[in-house]
ZABALO-85526 format. One line per 4 residues: number of its first residue (from 1); their letters; for each residue x, y, z of N, C-alpha, C. Coordinates in nm, 3 decimals, decimal comma. Layout:
<pts>
NUM) a) X Y Z X Y Z X Y Z; ... .
</pts>
This chain:
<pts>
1) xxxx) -0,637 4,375 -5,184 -0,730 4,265 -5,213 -0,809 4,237 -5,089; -0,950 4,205 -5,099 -1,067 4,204 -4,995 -1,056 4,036 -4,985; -1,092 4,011 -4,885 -1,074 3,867 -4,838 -1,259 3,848 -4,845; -1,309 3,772 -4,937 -1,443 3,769 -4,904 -1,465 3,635 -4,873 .
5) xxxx) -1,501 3,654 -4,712 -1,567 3,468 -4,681 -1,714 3,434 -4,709; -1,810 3,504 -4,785 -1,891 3,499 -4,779 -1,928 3,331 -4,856; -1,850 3,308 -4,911 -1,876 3,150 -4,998 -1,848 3,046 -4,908; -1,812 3,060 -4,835 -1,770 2,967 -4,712 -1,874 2,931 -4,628 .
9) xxxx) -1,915 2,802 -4,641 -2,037 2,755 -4,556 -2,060 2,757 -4,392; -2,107 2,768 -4,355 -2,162 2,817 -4,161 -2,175 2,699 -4,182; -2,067 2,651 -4,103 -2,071 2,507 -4,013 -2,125 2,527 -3,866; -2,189 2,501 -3,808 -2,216 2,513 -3,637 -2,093 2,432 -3,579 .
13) xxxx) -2,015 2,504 -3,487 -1,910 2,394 -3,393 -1,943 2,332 -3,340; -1,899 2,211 -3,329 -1,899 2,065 -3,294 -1,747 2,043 -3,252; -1,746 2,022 -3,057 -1,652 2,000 -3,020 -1,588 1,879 -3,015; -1,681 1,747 -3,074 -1,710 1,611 -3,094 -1,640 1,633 -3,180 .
17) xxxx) -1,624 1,686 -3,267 -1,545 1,669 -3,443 -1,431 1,702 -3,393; -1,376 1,765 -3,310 -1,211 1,825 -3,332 -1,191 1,699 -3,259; -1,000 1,668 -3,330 -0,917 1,586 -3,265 -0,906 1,584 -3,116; -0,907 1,492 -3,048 -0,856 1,503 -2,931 -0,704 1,493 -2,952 .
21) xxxx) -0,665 1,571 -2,834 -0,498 1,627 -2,813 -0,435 1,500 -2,754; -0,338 1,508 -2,757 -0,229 1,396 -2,743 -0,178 1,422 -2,580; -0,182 1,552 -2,508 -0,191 1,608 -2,388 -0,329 1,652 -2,331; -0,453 1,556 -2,365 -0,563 1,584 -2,297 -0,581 1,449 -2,216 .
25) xxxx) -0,641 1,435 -2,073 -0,639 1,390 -2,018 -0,766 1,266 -1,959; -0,706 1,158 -2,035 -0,783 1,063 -2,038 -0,846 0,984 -1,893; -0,986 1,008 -1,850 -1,059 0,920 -1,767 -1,079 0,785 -1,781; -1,070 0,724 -1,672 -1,099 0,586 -1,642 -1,246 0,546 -1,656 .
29) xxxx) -1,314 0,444 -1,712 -1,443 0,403 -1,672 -1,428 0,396 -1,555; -1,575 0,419 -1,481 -1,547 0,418 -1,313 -1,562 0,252 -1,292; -1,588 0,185 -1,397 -1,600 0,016 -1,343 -1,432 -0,017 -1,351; -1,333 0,053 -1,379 -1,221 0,064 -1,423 -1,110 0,087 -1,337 .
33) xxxx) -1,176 0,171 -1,258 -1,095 0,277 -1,159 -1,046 0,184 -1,043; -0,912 0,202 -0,998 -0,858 0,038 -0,920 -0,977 0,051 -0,772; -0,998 0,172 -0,728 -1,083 0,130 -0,594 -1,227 0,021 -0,606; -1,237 0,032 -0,757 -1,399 -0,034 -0,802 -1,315 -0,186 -0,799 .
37) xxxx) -1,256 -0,166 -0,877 -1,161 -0,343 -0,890 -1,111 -0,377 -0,781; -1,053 -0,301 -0,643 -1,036 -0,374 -0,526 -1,139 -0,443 -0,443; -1,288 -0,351 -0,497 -1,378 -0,404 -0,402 -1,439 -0,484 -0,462; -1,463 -0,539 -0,563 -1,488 -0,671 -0,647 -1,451 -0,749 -0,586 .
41) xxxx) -1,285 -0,741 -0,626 -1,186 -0,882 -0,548 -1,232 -0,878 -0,437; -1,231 -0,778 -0,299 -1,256 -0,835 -0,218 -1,405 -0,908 -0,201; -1,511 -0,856 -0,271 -1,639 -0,947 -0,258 -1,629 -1,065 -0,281; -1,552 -1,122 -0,432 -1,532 -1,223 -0,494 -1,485 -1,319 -0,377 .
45) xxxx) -1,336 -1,248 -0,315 -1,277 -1,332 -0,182 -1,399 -1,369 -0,089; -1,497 -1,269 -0,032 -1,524 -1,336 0,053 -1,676 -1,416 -0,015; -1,707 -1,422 -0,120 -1,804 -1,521 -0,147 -1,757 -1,673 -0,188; -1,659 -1,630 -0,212 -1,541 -1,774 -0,198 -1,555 -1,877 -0,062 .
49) xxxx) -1,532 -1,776 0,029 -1,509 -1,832 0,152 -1,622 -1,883 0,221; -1,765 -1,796 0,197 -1,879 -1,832 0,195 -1,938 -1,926 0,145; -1,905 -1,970 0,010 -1,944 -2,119 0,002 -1,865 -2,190 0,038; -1,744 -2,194 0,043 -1,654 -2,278 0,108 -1,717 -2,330 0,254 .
53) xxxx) -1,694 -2,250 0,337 -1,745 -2,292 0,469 -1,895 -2,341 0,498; -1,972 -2,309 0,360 -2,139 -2,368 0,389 -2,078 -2,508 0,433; -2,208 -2,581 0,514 -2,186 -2,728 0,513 -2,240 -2,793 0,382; -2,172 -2,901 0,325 -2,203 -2,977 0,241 -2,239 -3,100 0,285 .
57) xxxx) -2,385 -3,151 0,194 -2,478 -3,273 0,215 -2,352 -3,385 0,236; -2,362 -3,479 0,323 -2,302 -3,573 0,366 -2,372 -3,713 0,382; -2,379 -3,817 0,347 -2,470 -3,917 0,347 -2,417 -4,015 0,466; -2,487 -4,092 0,504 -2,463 -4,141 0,677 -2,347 -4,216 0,708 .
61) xxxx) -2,334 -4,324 0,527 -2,234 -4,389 0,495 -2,101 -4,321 0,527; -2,085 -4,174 0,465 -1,983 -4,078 0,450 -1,933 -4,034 0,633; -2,045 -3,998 0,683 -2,044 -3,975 0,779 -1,987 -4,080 0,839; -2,009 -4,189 0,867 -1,959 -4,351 0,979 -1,818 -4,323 0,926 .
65) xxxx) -1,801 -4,313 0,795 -1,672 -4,314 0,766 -1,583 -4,226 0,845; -1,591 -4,119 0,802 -1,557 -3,978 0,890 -1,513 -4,003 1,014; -1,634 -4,059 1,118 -1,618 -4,049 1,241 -1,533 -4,179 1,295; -1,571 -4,291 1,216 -1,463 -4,398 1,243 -1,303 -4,327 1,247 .
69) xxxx) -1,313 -4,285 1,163 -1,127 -4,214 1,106 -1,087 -4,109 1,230; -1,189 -4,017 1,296 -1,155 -3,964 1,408 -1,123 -4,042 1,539; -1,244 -4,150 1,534 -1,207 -4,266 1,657 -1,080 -4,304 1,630; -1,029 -4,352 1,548 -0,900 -4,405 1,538 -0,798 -4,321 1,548 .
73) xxxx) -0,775 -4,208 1,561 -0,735 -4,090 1,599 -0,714 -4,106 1,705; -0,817 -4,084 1,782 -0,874 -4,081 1,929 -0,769 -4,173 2,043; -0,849 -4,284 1,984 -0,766 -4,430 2,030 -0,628 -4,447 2,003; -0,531 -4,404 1,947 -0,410 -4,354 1,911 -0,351 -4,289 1,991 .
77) xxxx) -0,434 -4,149 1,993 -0,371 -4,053 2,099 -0,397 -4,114 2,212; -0,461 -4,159 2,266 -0,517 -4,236 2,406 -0,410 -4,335 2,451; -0,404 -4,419 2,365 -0,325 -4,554 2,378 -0,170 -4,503 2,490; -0,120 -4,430 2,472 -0,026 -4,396 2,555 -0,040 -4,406 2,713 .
81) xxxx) -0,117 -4,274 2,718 -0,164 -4,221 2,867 -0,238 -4,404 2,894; -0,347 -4,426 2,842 -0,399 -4,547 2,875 -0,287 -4,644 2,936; -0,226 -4,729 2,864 -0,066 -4,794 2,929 -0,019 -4,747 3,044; -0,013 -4,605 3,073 0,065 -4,513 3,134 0,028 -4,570 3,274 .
85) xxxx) -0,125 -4,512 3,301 -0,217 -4,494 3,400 -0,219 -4,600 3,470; -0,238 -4,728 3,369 -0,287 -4,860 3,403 -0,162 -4,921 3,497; -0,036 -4,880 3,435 0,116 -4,927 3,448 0,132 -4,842 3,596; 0,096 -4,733 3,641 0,105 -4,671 3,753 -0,018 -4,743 3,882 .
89) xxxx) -0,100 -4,767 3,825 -0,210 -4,817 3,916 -0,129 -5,012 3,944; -0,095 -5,060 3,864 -0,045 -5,167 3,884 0,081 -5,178 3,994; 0,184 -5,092 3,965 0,295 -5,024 4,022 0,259 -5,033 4,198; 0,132 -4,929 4,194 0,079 -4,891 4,295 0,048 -5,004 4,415 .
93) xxxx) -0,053 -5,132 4,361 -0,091 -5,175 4,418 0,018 -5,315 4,470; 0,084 -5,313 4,394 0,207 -5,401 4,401 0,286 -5,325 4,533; 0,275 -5,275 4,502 0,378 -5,160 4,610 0,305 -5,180 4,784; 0,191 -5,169 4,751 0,108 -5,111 4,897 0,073 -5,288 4,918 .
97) xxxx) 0,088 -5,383 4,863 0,089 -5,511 4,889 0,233 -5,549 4,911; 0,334 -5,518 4,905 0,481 -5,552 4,955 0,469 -5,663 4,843; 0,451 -5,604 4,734 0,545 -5,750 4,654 0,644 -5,635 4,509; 0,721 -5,535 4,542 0,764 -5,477 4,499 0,963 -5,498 4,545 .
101) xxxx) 1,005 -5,529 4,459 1,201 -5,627 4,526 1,211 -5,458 4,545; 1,365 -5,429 4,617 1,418 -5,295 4,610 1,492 -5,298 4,488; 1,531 -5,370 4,401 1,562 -5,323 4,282 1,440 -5,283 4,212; 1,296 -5,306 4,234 1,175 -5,270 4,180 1,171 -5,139 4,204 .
105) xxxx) 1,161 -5,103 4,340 1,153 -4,981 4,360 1,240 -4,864 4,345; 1,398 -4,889 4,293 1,492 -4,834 4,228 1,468 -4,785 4,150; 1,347 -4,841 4,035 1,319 -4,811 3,901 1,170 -4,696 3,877; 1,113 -4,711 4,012 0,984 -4,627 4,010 1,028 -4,497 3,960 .
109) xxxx) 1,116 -4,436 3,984 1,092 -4,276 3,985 1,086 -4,242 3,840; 1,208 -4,336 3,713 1,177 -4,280 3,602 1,083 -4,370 3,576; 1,015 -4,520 3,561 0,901 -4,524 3,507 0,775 -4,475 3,602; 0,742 -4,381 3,672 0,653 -4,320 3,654 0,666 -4,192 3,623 .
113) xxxx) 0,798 -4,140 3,613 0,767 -3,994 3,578 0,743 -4,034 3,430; 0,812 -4,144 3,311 0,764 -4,172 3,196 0,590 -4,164 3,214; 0,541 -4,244 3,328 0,421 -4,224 3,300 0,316 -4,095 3,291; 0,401 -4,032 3,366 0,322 -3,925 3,401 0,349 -3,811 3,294 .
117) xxxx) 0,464 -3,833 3,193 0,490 -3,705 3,075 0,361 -3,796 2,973; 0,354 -3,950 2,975 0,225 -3,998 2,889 0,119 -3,902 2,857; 0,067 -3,869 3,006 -0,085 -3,820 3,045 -0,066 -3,652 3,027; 0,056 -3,608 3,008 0,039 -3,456 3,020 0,035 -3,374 2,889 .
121) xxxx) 0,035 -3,271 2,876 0,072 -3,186 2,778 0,180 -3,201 2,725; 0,307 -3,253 2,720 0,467 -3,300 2,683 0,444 -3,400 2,585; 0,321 -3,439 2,638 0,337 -3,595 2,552 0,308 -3,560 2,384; 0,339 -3,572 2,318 0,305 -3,504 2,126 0,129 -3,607 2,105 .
125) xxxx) 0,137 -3,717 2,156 -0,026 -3,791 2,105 -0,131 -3,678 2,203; -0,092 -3,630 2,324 -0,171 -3,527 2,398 -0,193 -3,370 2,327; -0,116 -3,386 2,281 -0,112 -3,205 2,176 -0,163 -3,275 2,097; -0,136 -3,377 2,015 -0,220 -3,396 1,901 -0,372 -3,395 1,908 .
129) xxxx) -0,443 -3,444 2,016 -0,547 -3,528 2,050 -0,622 -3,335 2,043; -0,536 -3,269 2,127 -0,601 -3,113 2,152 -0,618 -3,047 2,043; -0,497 -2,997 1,956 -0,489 -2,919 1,871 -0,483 -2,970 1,740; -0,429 -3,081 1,710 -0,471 -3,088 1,550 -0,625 -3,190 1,516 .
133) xxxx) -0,669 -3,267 1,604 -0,769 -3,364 1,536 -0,936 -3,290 1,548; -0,958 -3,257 1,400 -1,042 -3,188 1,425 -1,199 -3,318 1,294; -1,328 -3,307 1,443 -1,413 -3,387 1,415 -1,506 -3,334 1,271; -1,554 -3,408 1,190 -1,653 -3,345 1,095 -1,797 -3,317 1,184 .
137) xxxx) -1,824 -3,167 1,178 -1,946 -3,102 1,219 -2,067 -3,168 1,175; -2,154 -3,287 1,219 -2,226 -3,371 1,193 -2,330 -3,378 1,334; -2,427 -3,447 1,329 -2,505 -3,442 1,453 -2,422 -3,518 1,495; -2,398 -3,652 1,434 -2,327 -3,740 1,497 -2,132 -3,702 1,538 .
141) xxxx) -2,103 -3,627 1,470 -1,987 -3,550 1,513 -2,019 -3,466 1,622; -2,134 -3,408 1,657 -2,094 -3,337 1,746 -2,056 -3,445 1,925; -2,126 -3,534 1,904 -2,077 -3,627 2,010 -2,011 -3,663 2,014; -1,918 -3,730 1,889 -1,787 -3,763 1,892 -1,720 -3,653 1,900 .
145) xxxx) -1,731 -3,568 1,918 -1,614 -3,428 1,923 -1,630 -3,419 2,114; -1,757 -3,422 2,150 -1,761 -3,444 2,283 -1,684 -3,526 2,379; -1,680 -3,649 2,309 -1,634 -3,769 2,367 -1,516 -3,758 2,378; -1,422 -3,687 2,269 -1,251 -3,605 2,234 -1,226 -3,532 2,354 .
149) xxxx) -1,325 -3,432 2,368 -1,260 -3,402 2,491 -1,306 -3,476 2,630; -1,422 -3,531 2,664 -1,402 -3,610 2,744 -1,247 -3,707 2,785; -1,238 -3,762 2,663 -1,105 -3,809 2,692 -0,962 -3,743 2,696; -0,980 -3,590 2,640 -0,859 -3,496 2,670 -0,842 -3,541 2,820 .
153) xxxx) -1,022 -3,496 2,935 -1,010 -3,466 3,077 -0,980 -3,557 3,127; -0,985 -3,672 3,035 -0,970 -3,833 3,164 -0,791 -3,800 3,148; -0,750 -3,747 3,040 -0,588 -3,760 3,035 -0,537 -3,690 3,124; -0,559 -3,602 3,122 -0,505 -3,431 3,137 -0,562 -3,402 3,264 .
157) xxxx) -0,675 -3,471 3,309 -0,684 -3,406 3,447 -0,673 -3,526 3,539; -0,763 -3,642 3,511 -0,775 -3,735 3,619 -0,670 -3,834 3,603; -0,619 -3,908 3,497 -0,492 -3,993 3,471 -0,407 -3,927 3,498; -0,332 -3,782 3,508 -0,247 -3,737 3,545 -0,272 -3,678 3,682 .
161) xxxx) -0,372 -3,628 3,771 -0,357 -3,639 3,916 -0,324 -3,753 4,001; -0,402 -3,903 3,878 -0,375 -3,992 3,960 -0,249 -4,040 3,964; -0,175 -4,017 3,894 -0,014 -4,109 3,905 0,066 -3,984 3,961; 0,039 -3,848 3,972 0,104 -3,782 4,081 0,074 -3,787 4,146 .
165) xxxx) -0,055 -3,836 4,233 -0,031 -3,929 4,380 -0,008 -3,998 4,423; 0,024 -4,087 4,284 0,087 -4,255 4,334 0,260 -4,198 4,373; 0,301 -4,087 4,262 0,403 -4,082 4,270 0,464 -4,033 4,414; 0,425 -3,971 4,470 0,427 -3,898 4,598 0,385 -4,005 4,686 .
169) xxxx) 0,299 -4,079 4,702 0,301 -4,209 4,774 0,381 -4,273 4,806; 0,450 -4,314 4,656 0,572 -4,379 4,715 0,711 -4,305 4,768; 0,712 -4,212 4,769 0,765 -4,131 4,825 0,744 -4,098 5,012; 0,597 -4,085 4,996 0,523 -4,109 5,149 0,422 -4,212 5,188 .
173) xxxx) 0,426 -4,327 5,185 0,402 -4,440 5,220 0,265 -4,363 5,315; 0,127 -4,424 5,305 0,017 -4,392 5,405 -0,002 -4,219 5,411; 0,023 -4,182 5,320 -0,004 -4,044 5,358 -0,144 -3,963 5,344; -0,261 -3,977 5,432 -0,375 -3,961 5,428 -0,450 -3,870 5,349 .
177) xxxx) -0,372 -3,751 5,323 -0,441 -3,647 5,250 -0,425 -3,697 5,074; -0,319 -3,772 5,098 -0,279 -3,769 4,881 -0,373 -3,940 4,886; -0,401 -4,006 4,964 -0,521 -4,139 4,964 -0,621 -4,059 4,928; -0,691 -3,998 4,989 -0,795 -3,923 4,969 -0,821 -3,886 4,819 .
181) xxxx) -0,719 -3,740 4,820 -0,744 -3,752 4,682 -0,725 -3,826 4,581; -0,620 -3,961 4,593 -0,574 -4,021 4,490 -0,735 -4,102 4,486; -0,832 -4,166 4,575 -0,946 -4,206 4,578 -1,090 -4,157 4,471; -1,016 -3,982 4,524 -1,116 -3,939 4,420 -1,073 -3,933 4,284 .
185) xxxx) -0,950 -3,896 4,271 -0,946 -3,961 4,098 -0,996 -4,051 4,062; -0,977 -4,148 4,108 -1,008 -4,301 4,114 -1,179 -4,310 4,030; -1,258 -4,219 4,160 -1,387 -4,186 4,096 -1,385 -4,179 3,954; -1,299 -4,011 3,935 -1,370 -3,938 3,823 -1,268 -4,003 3,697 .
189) xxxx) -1,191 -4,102 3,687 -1,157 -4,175 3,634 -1,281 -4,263 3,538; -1,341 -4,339 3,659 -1,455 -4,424 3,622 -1,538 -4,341 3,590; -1,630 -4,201 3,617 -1,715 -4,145 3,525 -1,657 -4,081 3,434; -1,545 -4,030 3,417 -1,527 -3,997 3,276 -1,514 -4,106 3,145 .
193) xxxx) -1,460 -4,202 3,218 -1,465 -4,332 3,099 -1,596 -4,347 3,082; -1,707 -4,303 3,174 -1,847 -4,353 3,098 -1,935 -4,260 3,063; -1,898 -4,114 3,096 -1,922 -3,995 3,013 -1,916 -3,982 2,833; -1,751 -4,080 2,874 -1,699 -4,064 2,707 -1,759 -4,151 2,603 .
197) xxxx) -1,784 -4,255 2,694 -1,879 -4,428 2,626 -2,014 -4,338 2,568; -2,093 -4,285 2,698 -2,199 -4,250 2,600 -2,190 -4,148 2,547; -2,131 -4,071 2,520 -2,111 -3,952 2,406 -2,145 -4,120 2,268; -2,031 -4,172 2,279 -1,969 -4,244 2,166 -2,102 -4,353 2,135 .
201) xxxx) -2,213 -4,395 2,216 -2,355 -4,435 2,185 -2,451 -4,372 2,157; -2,423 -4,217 2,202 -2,528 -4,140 2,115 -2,482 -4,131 1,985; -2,351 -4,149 1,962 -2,308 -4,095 1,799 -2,381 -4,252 1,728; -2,359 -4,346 1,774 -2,382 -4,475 1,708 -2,586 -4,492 1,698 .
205) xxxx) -2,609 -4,404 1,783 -2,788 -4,400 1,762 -2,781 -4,363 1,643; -2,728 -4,234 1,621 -2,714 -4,099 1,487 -2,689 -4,198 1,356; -2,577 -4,290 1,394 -2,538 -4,342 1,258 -2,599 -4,478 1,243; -2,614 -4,548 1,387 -2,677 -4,699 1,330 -2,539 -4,776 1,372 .
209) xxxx) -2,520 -4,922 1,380 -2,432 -5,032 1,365 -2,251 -4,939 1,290; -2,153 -5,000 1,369 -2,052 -5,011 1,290 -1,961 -4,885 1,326; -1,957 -4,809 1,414 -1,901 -4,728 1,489 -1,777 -4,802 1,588; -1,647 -4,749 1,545 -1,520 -4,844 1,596 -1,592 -4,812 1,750 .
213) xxxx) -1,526 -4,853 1,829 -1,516 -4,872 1,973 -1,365 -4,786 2,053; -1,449 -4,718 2,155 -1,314 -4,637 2,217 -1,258 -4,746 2,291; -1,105 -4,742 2,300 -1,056 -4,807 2,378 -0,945 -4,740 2,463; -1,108 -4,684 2,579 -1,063 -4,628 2,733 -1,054 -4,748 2,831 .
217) xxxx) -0,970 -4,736 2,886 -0,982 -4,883 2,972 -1,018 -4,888 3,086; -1,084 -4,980 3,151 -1,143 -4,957 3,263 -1,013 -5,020 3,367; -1,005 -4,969 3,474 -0,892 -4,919 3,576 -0,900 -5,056 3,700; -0,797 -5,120 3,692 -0,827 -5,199 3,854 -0,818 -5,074 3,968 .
221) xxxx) -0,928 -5,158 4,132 -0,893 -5,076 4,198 -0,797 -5,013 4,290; -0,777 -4,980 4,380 -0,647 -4,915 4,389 -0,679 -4,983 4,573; -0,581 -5,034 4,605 -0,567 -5,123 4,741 -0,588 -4,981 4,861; -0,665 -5,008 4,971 -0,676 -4,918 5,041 -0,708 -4,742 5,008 .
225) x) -0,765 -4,727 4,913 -0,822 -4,632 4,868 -1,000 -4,649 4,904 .
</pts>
């Protein structure tokens, strides 16, 4: 028997028509493919962060607010060393005037070394004042952020040179070289308290009325200095 295909219609092949196999190997859309999806996320991340960090409109009201809440900060961390300084300069002049009993002077060494951990880096309101209080980026913030560290330097450099020369004073009674310098603290005491004032009046131009008040204190003077 002859096999005749001649009745059998000419189909043209079409590789589109056959089944796909169950062991053929399926592609990813390339919008699919994880390197395309990592770099999304990461765009997505950083346009996140990009508006995040834009500055946002702030109204002046918002602003006084703001910067009041840092002053009070400020004045907080201050308040210590301030006491401290004042309590050593008092100490001082009591001392170099002979109205100090010897049970008075029994007591100098720990209240001024108390004073003197006030004004330093040890003290937690001094780390605070450095590392966590951070000002809102404002015109008027940027002076009050000025004035922050102004008063870091009155702490940290000049309130704490000055009561380690008182301290050593009393230790060496007239000792010409630590007068000297204890004199010039003395100075940069008084211009940094008024370095820091006008930082804190340019911010109050910026905002207008109603800006708390620093409370740096101004220093009696120091007897024979």
């Amino acid at each position: 028997m002859t096999d005749d295909l001649s009745d059998f219609e000419k189909v043209p092949f079409d590789p589109a028509s056959m089944p796909t196999s169950s062991l053929g190997i399926t592609k990813a859309v390339w919008y699919r493919r994880p390197w395309v999806l990592a770099a999304l996320s990461l765009i997505v991340i950083v346009a996140i962060s990009v508006v995040i960090d834009l500055p946002r409109p702030i109204t002046k009201a918002q602003d006084l607010t703001s910067q009041n809440a840092s002053i009070k900060e400020i004045n907080a961390d201050l308040a210590p060393c301030a006491f401290a300084v004042k309590e050593t300069f008092h100490f001082y002049n009591q001392n170099v005037n002979g109205k100090l009993t010897s049970s008075n002077l029994a007591q100098m060494p720990k209240l001024l070394n108390d004073d003197e951990i006030a004004c330093s880096f040890a003290s937690e309101p001094v780390y605070d004042l450095t590392n966590n209080l951070q000002v809102e980026d404002t015109a008027a913030g940027k002076h009050i952020d000025r004035m922050k560290t102004d008063v870091q330097i009155w702490m940290t450099d000049y309130a704490l040179a000055a009561i380690k020369d008182i301290q050593y004073l009393f230790l060496h009674p007239g000792y010409a070289a630590t007068i000297r310098h204890l004199a010039k603290q003395e100075v940069q005491l008084a211009t940094g308290r008024a370095l820091a004032l006008s930082d804190e009046a340019q911010a109050e131009a910026v905002l207008g009325p109603g800006l708390h008040a620093l409370k740096i204190p101004t220093l009696p003077h120091l007897s024979g200095t």
